[in-house]
C-alpha angles and dihedrals in degrees: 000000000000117000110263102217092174080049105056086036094065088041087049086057104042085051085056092045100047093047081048087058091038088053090043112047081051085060097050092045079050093049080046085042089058091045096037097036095159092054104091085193098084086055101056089043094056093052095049093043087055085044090056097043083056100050097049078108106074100051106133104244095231085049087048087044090061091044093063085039089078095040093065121075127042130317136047086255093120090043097057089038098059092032089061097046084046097052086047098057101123097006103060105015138343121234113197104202135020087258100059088049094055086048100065086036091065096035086055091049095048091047098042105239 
């Protein structure tokens, strides 16, 4: 099988992208961590979101492929989607590395939830 270099370009890029969300959506719980000092949860958010930027990695490329797979085509489907599981990262559940993220991204998307 011939190396892809558009490919692993768009993958290089999804990976930069993803690690970008990740770092900013941990800036914007510390900025929520300064107002909302008392709620622990901003705290906890922020270290598992910076978890999650340093571990964009290790995504197995096949696991990052799929990802892309739901961001092309029509609708805002894959944002909200991502932007709700962001936003939920220490409130609702609490993903450990990048690739478990993308894996119930991708479970919710193929789901539909």
């Amino acid at each position: 099988m011939p190396f892809d270099l558009a490919k692993a370009q768009k993958l290089a890029e999804t990976a930069v992208t993803l690690k970008n969300e990740f770092l900013k959506t941990a800036n914007w719980r510390r900025e929520q961590a300064i107002d909302y000092p008392d709620d622990k949860w901003n705290f906890e958010a922020v270290a598992l979101l910076d978890r999650l930027a340093n571990t964009v990695d290790e995504i197995d490329p096949r696991l990052l492929e799929a990802y892309v797979g739901f961001w092309e085509g029509e609708g805002l489907s894959g944002a909200e989607t991502q932007s709700e599981m962001l936003r939920g990262v220490a409130f609702d559940w609490a993903p450990q590395t990048a690739s478990e993220f993308v894996s119930e991204f991708i479970s919710k998307m193929r789901s539909g939830t």
